[in-house]
MOPAC internal coordinates of N, CA, C and O (Angstrom, degrees):
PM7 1SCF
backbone

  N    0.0000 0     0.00 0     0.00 0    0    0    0
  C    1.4306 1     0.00 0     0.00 0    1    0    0
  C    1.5187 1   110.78 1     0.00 0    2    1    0
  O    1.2310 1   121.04 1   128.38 1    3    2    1
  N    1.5143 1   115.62 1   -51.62 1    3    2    1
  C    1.3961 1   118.08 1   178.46 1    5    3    2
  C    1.7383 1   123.59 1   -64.39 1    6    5    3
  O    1.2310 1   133.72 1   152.64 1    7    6    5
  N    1.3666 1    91.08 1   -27.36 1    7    6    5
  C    2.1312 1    99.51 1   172.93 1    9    7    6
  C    1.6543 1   100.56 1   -78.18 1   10    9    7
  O    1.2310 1   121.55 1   145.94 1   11   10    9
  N    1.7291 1   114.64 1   -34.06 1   11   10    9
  C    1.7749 1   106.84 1   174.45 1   13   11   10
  C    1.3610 1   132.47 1   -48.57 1   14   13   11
  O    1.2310 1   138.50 1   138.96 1   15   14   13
  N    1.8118 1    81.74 1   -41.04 1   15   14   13
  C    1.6270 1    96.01 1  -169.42 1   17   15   14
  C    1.9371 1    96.44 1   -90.19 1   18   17   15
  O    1.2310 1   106.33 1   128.52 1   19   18   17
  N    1.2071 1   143.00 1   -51.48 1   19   18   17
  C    1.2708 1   136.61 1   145.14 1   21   19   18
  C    1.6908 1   114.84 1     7.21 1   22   21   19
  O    1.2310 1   129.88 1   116.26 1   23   22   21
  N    1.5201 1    98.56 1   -63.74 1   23   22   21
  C    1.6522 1   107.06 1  -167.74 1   25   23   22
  C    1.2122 1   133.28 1   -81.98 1   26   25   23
  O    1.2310 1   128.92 1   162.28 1   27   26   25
  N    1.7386 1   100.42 1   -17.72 1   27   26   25
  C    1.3454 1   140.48 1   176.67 1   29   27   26
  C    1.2037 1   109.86 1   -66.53 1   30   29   27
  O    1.2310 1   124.45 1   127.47 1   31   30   29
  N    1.4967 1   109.06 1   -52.53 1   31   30   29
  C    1.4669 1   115.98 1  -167.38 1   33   31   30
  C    1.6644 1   109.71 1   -80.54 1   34   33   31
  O    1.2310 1   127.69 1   128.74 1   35   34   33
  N    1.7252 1   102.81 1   -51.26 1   35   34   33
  C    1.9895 1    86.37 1   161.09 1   37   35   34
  C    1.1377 1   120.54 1   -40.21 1   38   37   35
  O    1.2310 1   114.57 1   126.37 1   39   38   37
  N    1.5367 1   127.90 1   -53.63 1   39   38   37
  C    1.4317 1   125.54 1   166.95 1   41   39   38
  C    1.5856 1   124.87 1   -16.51 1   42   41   39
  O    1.2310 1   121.63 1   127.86 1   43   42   41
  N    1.7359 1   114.48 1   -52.14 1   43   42   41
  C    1.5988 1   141.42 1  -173.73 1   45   43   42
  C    1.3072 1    90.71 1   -67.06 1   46   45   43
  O    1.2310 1   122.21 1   120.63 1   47   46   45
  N    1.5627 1   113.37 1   -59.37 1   47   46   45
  C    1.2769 1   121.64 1  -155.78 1   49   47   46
  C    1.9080 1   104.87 1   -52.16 1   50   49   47
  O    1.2310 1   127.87 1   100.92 1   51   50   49
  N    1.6580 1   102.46 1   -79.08 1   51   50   49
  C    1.5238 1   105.13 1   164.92 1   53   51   50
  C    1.3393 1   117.28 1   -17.15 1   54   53   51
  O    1.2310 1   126.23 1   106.13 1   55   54   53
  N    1.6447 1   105.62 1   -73.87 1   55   54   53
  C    1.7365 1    99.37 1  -169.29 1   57   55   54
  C    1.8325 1   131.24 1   -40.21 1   58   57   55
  O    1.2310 1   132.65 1   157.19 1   59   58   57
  N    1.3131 1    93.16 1   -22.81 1   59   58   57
  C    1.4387 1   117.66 1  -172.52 1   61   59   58
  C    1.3821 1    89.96 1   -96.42 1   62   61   59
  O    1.2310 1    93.95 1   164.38 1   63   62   61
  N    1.1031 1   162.63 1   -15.62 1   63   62   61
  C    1.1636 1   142.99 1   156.30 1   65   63   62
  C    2.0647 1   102.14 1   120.52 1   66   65   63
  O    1.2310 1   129.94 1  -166.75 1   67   66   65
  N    1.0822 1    98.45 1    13.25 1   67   66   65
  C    1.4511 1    93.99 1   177.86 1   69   67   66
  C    1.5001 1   110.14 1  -108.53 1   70   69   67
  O    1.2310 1   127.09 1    -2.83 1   71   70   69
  N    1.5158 1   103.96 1   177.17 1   71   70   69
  C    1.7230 1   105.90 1   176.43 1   73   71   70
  C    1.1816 1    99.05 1  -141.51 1   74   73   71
  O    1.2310 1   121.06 1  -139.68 1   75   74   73
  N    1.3926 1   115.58 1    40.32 1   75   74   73
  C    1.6302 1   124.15 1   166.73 1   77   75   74
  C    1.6836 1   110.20 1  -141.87 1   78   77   75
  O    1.2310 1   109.90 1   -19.84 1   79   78   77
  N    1.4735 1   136.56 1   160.16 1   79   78   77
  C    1.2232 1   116.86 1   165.94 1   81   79   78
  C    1.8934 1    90.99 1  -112.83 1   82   81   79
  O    1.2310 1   136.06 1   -28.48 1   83   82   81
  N    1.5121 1    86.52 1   151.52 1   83   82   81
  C    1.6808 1   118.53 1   148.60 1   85   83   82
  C    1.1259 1   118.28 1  -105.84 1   86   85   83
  O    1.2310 1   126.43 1   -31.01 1   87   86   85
  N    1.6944 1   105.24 1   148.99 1   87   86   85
  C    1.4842 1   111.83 1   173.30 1   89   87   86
  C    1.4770 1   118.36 1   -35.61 1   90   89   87
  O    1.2310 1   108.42 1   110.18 1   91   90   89
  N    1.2195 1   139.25 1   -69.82 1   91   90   89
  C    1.5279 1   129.27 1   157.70 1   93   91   90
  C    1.3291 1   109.57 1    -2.55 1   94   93   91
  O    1.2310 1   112.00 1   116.59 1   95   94   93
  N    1.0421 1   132.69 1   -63.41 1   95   94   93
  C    1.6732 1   129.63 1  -167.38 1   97   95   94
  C    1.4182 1   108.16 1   -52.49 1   98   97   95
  O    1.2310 1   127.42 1   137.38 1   99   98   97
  N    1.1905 1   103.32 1   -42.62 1   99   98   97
  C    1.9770 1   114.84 1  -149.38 1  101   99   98
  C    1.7971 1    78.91 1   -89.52 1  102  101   99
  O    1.2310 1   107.13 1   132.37 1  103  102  101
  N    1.0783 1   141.58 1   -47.63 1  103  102  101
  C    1.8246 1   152.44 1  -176.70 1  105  103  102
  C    1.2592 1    77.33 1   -58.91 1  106  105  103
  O    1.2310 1    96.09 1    30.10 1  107  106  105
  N    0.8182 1   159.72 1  -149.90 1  107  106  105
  C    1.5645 1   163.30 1   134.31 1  109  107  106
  C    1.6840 1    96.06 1   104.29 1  110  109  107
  O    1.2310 1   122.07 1   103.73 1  111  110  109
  N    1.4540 1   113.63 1   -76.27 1  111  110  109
  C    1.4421 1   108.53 1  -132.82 1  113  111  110
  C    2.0809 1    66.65 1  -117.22 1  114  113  111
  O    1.2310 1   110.44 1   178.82 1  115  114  113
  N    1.1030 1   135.56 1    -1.18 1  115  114  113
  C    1.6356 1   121.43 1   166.04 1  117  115  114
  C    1.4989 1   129.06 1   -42.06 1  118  117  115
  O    1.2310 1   128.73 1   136.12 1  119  118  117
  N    1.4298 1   100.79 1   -43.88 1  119  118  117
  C    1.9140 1   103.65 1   165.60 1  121  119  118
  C    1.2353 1   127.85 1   -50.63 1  122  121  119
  O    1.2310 1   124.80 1   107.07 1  123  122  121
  N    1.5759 1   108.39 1   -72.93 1  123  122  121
  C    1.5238 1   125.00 1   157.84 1  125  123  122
  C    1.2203 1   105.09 1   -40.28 1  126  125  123
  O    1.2310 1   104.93 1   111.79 1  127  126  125
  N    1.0996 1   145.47 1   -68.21 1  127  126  125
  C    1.5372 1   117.30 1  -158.75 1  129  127  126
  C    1.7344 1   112.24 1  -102.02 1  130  129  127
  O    1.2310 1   121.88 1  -163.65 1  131  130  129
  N    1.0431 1   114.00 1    16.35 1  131  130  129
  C    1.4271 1    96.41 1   150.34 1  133  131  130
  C    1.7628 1   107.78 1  -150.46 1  134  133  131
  O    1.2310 1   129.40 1  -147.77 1  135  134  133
  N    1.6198 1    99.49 1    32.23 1  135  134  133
  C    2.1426 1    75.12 1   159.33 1  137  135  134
  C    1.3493 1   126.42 1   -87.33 1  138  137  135
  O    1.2310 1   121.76 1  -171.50 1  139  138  137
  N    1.5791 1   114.24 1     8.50 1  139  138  137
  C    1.2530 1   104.03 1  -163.23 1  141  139  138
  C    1.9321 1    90.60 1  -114.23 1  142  141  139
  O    1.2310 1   115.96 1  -171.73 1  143  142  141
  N    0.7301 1   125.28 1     8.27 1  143  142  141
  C    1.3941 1   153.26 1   133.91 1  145  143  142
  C    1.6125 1   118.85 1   -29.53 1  146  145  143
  O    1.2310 1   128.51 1   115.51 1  147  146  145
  N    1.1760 1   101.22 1   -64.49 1  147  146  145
  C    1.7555 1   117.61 1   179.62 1  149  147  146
  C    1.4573 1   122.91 1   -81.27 1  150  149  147
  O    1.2310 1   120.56 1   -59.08 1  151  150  149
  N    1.4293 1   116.53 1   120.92 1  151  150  149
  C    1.5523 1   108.50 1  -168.82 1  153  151  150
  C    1.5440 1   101.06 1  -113.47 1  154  153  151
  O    1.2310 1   121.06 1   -91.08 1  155  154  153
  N    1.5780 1   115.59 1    88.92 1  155  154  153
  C    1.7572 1   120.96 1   179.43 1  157  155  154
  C    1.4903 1   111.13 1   -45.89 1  158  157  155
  O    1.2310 1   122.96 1   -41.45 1  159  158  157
  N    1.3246 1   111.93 1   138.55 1  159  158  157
  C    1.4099 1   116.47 1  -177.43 1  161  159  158
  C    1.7676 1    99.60 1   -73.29 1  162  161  159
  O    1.2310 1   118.29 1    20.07 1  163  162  161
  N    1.2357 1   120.86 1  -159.93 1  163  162  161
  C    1.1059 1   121.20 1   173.94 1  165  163  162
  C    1.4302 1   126.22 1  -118.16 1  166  165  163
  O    1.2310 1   121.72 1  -168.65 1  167  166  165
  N    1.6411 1   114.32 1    11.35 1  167  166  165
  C    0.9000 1   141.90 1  -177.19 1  169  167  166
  C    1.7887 1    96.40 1   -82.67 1  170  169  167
  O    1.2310 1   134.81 1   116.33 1  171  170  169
  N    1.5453 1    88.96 1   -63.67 1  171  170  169
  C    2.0422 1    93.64 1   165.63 1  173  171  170
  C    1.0504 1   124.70 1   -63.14 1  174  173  171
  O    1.2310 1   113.12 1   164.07 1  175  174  173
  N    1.1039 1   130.60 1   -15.93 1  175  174  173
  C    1.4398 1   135.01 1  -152.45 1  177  175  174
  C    1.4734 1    87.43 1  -102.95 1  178  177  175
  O    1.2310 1   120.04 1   134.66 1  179  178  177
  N    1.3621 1   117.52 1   -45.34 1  179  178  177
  C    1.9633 1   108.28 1   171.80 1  181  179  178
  C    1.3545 1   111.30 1   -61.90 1  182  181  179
  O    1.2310 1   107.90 1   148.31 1  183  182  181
  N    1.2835 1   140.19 1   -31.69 1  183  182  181
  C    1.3005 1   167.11 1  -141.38 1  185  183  182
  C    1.6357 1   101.23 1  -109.82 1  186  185  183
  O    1.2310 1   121.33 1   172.80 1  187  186  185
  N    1.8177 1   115.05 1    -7.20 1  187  186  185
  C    1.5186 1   107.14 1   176.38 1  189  187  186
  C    1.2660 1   111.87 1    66.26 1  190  189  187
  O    1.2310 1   101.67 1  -172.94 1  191  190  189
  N    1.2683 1   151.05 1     7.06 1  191  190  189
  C    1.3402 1   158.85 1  -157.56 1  193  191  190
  C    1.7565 1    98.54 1  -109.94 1  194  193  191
  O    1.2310 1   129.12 1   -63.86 1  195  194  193
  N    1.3647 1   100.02 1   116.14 1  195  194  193
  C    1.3074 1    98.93 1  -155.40 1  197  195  194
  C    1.9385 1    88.85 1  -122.28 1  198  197  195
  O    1.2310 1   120.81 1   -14.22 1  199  198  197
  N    1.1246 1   116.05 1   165.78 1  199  198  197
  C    1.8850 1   131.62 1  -175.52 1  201  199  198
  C    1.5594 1   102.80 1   -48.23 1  202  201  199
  O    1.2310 1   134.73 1   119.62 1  203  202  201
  N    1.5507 1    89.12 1   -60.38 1  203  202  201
  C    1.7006 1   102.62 1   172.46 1  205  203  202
  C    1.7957 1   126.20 1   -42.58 1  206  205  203
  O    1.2310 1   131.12 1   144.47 1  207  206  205
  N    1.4120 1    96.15 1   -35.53 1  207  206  205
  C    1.6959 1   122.25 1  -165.16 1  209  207  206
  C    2.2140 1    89.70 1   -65.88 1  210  209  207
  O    1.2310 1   124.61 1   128.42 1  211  210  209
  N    1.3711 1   108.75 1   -51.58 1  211  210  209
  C    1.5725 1   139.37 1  -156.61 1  213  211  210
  C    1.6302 1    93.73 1   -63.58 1  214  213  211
  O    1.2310 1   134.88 1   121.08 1  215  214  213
  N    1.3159 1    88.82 1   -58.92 1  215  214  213
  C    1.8236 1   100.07 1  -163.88 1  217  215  214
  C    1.3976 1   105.83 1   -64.67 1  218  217  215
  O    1.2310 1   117.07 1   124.59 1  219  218  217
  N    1.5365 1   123.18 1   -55.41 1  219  218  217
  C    1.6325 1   132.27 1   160.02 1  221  219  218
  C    1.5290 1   103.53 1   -23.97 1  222  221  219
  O    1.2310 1   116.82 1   124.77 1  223  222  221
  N    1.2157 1   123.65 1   -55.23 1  223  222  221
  C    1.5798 1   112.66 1  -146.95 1  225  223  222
  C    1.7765 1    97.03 1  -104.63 1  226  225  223
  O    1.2310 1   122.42 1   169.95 1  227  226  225
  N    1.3039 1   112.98 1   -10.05 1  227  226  225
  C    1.4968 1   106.46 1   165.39 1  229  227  226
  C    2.0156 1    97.27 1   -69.39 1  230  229  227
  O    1.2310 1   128.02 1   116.54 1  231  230  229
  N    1.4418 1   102.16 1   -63.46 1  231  230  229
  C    1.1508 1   125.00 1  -162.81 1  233  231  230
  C    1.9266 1    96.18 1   -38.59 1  234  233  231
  O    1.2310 1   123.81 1   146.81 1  235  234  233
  N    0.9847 1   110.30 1   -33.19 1  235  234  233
  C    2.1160 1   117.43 1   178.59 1  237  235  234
  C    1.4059 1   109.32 1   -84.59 1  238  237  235
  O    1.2310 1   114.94 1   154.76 1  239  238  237
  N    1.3043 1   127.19 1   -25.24 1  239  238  237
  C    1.2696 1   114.60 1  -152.71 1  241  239  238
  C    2.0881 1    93.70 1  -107.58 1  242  241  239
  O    1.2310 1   124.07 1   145.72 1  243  242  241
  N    1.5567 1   109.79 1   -34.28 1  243  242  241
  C    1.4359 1   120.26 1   179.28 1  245  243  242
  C    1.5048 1   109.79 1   -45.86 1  246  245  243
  O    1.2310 1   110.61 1   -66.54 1  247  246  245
  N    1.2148 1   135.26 1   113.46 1  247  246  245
  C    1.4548 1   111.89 1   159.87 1  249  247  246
  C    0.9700 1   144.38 1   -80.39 1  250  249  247
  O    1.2310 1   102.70 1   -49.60 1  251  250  249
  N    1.2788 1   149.31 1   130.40 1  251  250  249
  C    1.4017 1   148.19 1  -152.30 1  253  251  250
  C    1.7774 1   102.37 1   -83.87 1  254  253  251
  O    1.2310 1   136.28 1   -67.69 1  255  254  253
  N    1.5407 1    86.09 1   112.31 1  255  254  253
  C    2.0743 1    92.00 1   177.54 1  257  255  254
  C    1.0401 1   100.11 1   -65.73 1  258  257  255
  O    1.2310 1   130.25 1   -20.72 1  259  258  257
  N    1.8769 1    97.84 1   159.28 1  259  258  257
  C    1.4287 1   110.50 1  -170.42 1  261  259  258
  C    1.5182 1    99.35 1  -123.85 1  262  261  259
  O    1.2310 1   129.65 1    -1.20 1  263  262  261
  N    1.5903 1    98.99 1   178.80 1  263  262  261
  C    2.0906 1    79.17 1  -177.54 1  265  263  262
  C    1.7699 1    85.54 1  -123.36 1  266  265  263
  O    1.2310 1   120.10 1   180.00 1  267  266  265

């Protein structure tokens, strides 16, 4: 999963004209490749709280290292 999303994101990176990735890239292709990954309990699942909902709010709260 982690070499998919890795290869995925050079993928972003290239298309955009780079030969490096930024966080953007890897934010980018994080939904798609891992909501189907996440198995919502049913506690969330009454609660509307969906894989997508999980990954979004990791994806806000993570901070992007700096060098």
């Amino acid at each position: 999963m982690s070499i998919a999303l890795l290869r995925g994101a050079r993928a972003v990176a290239f298309m955009n004209g780079r030969d490096f990735v930024i966080p953007d890239d890897v934010k980018e292709l994080a939904v798609p490749s891992l909501y189907h990954r996440l198995h919502i309990s049913v506690e969330a699942d009454m609660d509307n709280i969906t894989p997508e909902d999980i990954i979004e709010k990791v994806l806000a709260e993570v901070t992007v290292p700096k060098m």
